[in-house]
C-alpha positions in Angstrom: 7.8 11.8 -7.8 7.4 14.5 -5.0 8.7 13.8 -1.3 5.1 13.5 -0.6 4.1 11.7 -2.8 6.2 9.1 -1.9 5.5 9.6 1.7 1.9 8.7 0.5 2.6 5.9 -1.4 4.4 4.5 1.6 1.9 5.0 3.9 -0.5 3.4 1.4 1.2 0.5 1.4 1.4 0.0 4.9 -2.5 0.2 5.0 -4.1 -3.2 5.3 -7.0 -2.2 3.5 -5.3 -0.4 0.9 -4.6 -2.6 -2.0 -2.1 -2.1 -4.5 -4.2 -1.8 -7.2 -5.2 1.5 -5.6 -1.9 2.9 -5.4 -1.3 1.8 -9.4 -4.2 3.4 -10.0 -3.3 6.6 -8.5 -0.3 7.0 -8.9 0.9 4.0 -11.5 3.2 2.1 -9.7 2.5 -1.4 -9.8 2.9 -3.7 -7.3 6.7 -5.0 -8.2 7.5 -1.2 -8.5 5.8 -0.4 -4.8 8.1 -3.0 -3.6 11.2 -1.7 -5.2 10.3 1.3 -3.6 9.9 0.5 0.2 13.2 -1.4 -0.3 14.4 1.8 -0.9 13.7 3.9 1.5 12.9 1.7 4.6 15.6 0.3 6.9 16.1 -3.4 6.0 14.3 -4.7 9.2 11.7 -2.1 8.4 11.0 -3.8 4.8 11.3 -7.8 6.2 8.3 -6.3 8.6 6.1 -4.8 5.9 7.0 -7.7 3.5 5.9 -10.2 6.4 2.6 -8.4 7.1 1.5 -7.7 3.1 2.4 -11.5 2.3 -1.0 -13.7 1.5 -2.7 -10.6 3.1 -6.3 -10.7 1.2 -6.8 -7.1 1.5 -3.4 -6.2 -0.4 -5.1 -7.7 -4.0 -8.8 -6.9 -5.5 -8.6 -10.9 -6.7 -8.3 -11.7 -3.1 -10.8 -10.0 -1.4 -13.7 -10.1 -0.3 -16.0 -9.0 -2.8 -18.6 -7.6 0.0 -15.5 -4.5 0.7 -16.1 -2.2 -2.1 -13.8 0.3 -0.7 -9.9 0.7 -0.7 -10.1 2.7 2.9 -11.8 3.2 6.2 -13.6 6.6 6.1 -12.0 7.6 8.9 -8.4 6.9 7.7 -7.3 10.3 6.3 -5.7 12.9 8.0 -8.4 16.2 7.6 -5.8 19.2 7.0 
């Protein structure tokens, strides 16, 4: 995986709205695997943050949501390069 792609992936899962079925569906990691990887590369208090704020979150997990939210983003969300 490329810096930026792991840059991405990170910033993915930060997203609220992003759910991690997105980001295995992009780039395959599932969501034990995303997990692995922030506790990787964020500081320890970093990851206890992001783990806090994705726990129970109902936009993390298609099974959760809402079914009226068809998409992963806000269409306003990416960066325009």
């Amino acid at each position: 995986m490329t810096e930026s792609e792991q840059s991405r992936i990170i910033e993915m899962a930060w997203e609220d709205r992003t759910p991690f079925e997105a980001i295995e569906t992009l780039y395959g990691l599932s969501e034990k695997n995303v997990i692995r990887l922030m506790r990787q590369t964020l500081k320890p208090a970093s990851f206890r943050l992001w783990r806090a704020r994705v726990t129970g979150r109902n936009t993390k997990h298609l099974k959760l949501r809402n079914p009226d939210i068809s998409r992963g983003y806000c269409k306003t969300q990416y960066k325009h390069r």
